[in-house]
N, C-alpha and C positions, 0 to 999 in steps of 0.2 A: 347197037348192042348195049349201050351205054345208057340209053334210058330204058331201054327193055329192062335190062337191071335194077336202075332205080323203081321203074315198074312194079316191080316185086316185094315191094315194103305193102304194096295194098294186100298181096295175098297172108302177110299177117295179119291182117286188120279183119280181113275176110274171116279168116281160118277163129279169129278172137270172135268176129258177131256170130258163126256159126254157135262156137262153143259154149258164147255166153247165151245162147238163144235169142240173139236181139234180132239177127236176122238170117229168111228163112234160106233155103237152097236155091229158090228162084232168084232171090236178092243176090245170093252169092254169086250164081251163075252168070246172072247180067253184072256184076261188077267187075268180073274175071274175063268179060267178052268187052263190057268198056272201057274199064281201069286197068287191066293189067295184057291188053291185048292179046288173051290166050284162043286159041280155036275152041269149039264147042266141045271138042274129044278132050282136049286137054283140059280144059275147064271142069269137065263132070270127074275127070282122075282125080286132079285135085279135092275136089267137094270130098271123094271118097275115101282119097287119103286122110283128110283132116277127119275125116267122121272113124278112120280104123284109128290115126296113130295121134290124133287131139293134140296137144301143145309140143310136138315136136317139132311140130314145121314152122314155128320161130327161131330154130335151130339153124335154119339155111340162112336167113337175114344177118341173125346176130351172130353165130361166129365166124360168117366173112368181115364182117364190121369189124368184131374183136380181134382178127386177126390180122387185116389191114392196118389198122390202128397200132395195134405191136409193133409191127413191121415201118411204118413211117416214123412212130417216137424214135426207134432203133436205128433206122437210114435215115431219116426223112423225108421228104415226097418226094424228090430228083434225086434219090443217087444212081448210082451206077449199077445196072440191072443185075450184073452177076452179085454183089452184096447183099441185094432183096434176094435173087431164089438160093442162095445161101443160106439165108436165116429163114427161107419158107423150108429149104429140106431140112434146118437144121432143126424145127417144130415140128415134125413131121418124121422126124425119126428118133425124137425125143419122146418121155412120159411127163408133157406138161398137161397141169391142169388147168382152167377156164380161169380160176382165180389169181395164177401167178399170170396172166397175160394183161389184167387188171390194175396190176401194181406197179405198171409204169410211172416214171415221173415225167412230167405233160409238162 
């Protein structure tokens, strides 16, 4: 599951050549059946999705990023698991915005 995830940074790259036009849906599709081991079925949704909702599906990548990232500046990478989904409910039932999660100090 764990590189299946990292996996998942090609279908921004994908969803980016679709949109910029550099590459075509055949291109996509065999990158999304190499690179990011999706099935055929799942592969062509995708294509579809980025062709209905175009740069939103960099959204999936980067605010898990941005919100990991939060969350270890705040715990660090080993704390103690109830601490992290503390501060994941406590984002999560707050009105933060994209930019205060940002302005950590690293």
């Amino acid at each position: 599951m764990a590189l299946k995830e990292e996996l998942n940074y090609a279908r921004t790259e994908i969803g980016r050549g679709l949109l910029n036009g550099t590459m075509s849906e055949k291109e996509a599709l065999r990158w999304l059946l190499d690179y990011n081991l999706s099935s055929r079925e799942s592969a062509l949704k995708f294509i579809s999705f980025v062709r209905r909702n175009r740069s939103y599906v960099i959204n999936f990548s980067y605010s898990r990023d941005l919100v990991k990232d939060y969350i270890e500046s705040r715990e660090g990478k080993d704390p103690s698991a109830a601490k992290r989904w503390e501060l994941l409910y406590w984002l999560l039932s707050n009105e933060v915005m994209p930019a205060d999660l940002l302005t950590v100090n690293k």
